[in-house]
C-alpha positions in Angstrom: 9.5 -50.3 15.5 7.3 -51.1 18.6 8.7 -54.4 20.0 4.6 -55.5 20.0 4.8 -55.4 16.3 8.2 -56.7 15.8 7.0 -59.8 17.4 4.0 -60.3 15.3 5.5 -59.7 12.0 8.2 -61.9 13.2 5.2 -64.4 14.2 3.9 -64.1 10.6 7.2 -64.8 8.5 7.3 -67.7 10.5 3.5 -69.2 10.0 4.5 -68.1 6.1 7.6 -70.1 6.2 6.0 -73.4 7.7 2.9 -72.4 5.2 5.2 -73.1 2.7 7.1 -75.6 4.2 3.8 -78.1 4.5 3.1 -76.7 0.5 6.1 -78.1 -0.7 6.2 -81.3 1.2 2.0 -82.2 -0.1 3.3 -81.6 -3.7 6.6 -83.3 -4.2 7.0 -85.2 -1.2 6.6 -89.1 -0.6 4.4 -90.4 1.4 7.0 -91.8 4.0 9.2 -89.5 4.8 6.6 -86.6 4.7 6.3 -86.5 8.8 10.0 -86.6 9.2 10.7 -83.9 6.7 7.8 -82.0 7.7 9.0 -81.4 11.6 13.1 -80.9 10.0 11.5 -78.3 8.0 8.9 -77.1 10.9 12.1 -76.9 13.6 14.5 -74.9 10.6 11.0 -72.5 9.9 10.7 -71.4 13.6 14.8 -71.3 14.6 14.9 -68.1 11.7 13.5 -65.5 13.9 14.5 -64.9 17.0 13.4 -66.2 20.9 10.4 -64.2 22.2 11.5 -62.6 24.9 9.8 -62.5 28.0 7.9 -58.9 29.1 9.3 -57.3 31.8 7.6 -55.0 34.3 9.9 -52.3 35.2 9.6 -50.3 38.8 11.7 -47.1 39.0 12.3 -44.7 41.5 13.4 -41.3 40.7 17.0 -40.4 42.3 18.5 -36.6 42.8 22.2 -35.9 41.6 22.5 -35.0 45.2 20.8 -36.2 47.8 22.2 -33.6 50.5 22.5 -30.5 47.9 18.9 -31.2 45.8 19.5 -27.9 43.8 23.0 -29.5 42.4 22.8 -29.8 38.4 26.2 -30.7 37.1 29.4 -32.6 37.3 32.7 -31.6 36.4 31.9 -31.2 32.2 28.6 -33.0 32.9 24.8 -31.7 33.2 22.7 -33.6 34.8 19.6 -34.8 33.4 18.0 -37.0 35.6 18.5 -40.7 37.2 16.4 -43.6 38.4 16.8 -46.8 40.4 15.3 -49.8 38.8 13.8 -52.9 40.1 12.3 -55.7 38.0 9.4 -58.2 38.3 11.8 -61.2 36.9 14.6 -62.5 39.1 17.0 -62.6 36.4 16.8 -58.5 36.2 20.1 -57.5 37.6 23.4 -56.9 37.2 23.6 -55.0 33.8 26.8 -54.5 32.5 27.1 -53.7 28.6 25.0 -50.9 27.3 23.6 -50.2 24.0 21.2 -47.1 22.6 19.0 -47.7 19.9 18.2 -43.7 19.2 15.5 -44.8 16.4 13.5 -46.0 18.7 14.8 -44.6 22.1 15.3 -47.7 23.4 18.5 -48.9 25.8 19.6 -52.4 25.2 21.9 -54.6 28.2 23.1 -57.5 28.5 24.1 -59.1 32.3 26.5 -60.9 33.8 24.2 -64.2 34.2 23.9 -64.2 30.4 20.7 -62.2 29.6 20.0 -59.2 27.8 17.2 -56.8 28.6 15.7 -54.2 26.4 13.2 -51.4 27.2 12.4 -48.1 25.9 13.6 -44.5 27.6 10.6 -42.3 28.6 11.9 -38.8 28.9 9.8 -35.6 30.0 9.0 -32.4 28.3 12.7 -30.5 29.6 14.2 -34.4 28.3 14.9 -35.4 32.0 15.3 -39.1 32.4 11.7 -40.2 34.3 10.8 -43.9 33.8 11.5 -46.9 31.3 8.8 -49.3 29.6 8.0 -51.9 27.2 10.6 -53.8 28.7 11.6 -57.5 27.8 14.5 -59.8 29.1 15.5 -62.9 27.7 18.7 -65.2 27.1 21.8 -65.2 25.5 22.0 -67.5 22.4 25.4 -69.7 21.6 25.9 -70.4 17.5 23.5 -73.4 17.5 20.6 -70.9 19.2 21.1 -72.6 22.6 20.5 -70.3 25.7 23.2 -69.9 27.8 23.3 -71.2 31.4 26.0 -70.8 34.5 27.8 -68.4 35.3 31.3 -69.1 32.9 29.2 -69.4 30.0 27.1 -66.4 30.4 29.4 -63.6 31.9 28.8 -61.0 29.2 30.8 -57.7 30.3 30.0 -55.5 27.1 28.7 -54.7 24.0 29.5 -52.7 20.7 27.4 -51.9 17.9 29.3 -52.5 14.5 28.8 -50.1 11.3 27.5 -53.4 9.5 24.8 -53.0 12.4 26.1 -56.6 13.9 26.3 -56.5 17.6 29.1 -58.1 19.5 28.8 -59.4 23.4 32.5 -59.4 25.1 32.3 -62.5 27.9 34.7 -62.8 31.1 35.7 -66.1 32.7 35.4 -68.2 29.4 37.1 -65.2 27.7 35.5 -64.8 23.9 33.9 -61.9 21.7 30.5 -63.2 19.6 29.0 -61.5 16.7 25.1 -61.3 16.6 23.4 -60.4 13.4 21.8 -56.9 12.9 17.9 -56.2 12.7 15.7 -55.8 16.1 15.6 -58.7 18.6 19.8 -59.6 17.3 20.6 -60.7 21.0 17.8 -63.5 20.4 19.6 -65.2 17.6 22.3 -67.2 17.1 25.8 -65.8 17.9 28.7 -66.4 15.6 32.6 -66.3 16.9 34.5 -62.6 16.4 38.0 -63.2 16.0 39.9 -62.7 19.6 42.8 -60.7 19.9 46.0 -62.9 20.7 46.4 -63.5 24.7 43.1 -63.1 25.3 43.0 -66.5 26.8 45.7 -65.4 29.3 43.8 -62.7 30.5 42.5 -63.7 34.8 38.9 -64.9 34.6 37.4 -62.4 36.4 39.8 -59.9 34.5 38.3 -59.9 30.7 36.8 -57.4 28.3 34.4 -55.1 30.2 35.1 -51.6 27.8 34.7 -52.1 24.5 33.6 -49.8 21.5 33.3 -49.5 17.8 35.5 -46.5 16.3 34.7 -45.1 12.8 36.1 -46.8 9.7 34.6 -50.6 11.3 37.2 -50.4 14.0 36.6 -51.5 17.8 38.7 -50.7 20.6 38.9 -52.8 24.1 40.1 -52.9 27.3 40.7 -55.5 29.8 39.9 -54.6 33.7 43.4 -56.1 34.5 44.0 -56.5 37.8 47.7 -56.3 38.2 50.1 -53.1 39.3 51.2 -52.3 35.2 51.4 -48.4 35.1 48.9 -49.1 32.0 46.1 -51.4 31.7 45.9 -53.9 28.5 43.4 -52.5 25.1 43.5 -54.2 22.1 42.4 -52.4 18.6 41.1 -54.6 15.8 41.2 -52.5 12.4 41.8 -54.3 8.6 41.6 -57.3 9.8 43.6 -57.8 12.6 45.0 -56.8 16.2 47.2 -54.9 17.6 48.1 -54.0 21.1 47.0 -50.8 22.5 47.1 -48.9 26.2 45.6 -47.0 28.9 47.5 -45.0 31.5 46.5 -46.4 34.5 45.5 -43.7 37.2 45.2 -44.8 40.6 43.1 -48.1 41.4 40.7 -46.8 38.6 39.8 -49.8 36.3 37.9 -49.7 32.6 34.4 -50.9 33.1 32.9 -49.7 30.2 33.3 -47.3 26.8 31.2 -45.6 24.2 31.7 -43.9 21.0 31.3 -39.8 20.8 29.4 -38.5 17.4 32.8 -36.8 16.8 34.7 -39.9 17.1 35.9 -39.7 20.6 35.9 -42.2 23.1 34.5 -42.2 26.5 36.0 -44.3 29.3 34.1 -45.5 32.5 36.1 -46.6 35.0 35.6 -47.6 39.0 37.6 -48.3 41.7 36.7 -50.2 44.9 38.7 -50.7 48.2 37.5 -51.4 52.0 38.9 -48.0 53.1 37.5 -45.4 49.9 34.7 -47.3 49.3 33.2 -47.2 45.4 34.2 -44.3 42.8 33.6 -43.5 39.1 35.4 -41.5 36.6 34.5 -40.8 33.0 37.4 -40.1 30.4 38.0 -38.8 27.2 40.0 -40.2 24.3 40.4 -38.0 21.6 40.3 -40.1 18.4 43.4 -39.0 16.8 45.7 -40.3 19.7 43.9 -44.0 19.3 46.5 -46.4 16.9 48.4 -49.2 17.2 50.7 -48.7 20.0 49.9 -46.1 21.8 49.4 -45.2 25.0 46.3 -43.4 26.2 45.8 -40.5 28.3 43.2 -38.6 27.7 41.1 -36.1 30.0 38.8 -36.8 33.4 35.3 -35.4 32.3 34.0 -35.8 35.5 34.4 -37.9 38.5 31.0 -39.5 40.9 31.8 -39.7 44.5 29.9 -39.3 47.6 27.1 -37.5 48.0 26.5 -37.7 44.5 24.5 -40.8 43.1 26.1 -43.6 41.3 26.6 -47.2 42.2 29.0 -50.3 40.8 28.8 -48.6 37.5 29.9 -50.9 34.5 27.6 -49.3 31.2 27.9 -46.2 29.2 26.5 -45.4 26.0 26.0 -42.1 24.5 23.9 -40.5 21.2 23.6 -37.3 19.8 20.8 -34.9 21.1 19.0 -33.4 18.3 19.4 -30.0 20.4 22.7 -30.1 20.1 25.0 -31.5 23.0 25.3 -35.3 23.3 23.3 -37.7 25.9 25.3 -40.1 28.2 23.8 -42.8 30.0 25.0 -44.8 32.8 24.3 -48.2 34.2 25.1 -49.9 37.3 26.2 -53.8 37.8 24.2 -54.2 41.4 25.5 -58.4 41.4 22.3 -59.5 42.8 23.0 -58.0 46.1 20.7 -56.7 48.4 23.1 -54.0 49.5 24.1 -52.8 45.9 21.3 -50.8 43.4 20.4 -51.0 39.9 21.1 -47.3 38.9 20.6 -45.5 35.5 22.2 -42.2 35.1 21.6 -39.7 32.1 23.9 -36.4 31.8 24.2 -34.5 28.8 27.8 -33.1 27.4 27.2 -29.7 26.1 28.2 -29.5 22.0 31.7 -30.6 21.7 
């Protein structure tokens, strides 16, 4: 649904609610407590729906794979299908971490790292090469009593999953936590609820949280920390029936988890970067097949392909990926550009030929 109409039917529930609201109170209600009960009932009409988010003018500019080699289409297992730098009209666009596809309505959803979450729809062109996004909106994040967060600790939201219940959860860093949002268009707008956390999440560094994180089939999620010690394997916890259990990722090389996704087939992808003075920034997607993911193991997987200079890419924290209807499955990427001057919003689209 267009996000113009969303917002006016959600505009009309709510005049219908306080409608009723003011019915009820000029029938039954006595004279002297009719004002207070009329703006208890007024306050509980408009909280239902969610914030209206603020429009968001979107300016992109269209990037090559390879800026030195222009005819250069692929990447290791990858095809390339087209990528963008972004810049935005509000000061609060920036530093996108967590990434969400709504295929329904070909929209992407994010959330940042300053505790807002942007929305805006994917325009692709007739070969389905990534060329612009539009109708965009940024707003918020909303704490359980539909307060927007504000500061950095409170709002350093890392990632996000989408559950089969259609809930949405937001991962934070710093003050550690996972919240649940409640499904239906706009969910990021409404009041979050608390997701159980896996035990030791609190011991985790602050700047060392959940930053990959993806629903599996059979309402499962799987998550990894970006730990920043010298383990051979990084720490991933896996919440199925219920409860946690401690999960791992071979570490390779100074490569950290910075974001996953779910495959139609039930694989996962890893995104992981690495960042030193001497190399500089690089990027690595991997695969984990779904039948080596239980409580336990440790995870190996396979290097898809791996984004290093010339190629384009930037501090890249998001992936999400859907199923083309052509067959093959599209994979987005997202970059993290910390509000600085020297770093770029990137989006990135490849597509993995049919699995």
């Amino acid at each position: 649904m267009p996000q113009s109409r969303m917002r006016r039917e959600t505009l009309h529930e709510k005049l219908k609610l306080c409608y009723q609201a003011v019915t009820v109170i000029h029938r039954e209600g006595p004279m002297i407590c009719r004002a207070s009960l009329l703006i208890r009932l007024l306050a509980l009409a408009l909280a239902a729906g969610p914030a209206t988010a603020e429009p968001l003018t979107l300016e992109t500019r269209p990037l090559p794979l390879n800026e030195q080699k222009p005819s250069q289409a692929s990447v290791g297992a990858l095809t390339w299908r087209g990528s963008l730098e972004i810049t935005g009209s509000d000061p609060h666009f920036g530093s996108l971490s967590g990434l969400l596809l709504e295929p329904a309505d070909q929209r992407l959803l994010a959330v940042t790292d300053a505790g807002h979450w942007v929305s805006a729809g994917i325009e692709l062109d007739e070969r389905g090469f990534l060329v612009g996004l539009g109708d965009a909106e940024i707003d918020r994040l909303r704490d359980g009593d539909n307060r927007a967060l504000t500061g950095k600790r409170a709002g350093d939201a890392e990632s996000l999953a989408r559950l089969t219940d259609g809930t949405t959860l937001v991962a934070f860093e710093q003050a550690h936590r996972i919240w649940r949002y409640p499904a239906g268009a706009g969910a990021l707008g409404r009041p979050a609820r608390s997701f159980p956390p896996p035990p030791g999440l609190d011991r985790l560094k602050g700047n060392s949280g959940f930053e990959a994180m993806t629903e599996l089939p059979r309402g499962r999620l799987l998550a990894f920390a970006e730990d920043d010690g010298d383990t051979p394997t990084l720490p991933g916890f896996l919440w199925q029936n219920g409860k946690w259990s401690e999960i791992a990722l071979t570490r390779r090389g100074p490569f950290r988890p910075t974001g996953a996704t779910l495959l139609p087939s039930g694989d996962v992808l890893i995104l992981e970067r690495r960042f030193s003075v001497l190399g500089g920034l690089g990027v690595k997607i991997r695969r984990l097949p779904l039948a080596a993911i239980h409580p336990g193991a440790t995870l190996e997987g396979e290097v898809l392909a791996e984004l290093r200079p010339p190629l384009v890419y930037d501090n890249m924290e998001g992936i999400a990926a859907q199923a083309e209807p052509g067959g093959g499955v599209r994979i987005y990427l997202v970059s993290d550009d910390n509000f600085n001057p020297l770093q770029r919003t990137v989006l990135i689209s490849f597509l993995l030929e049919a699995e």
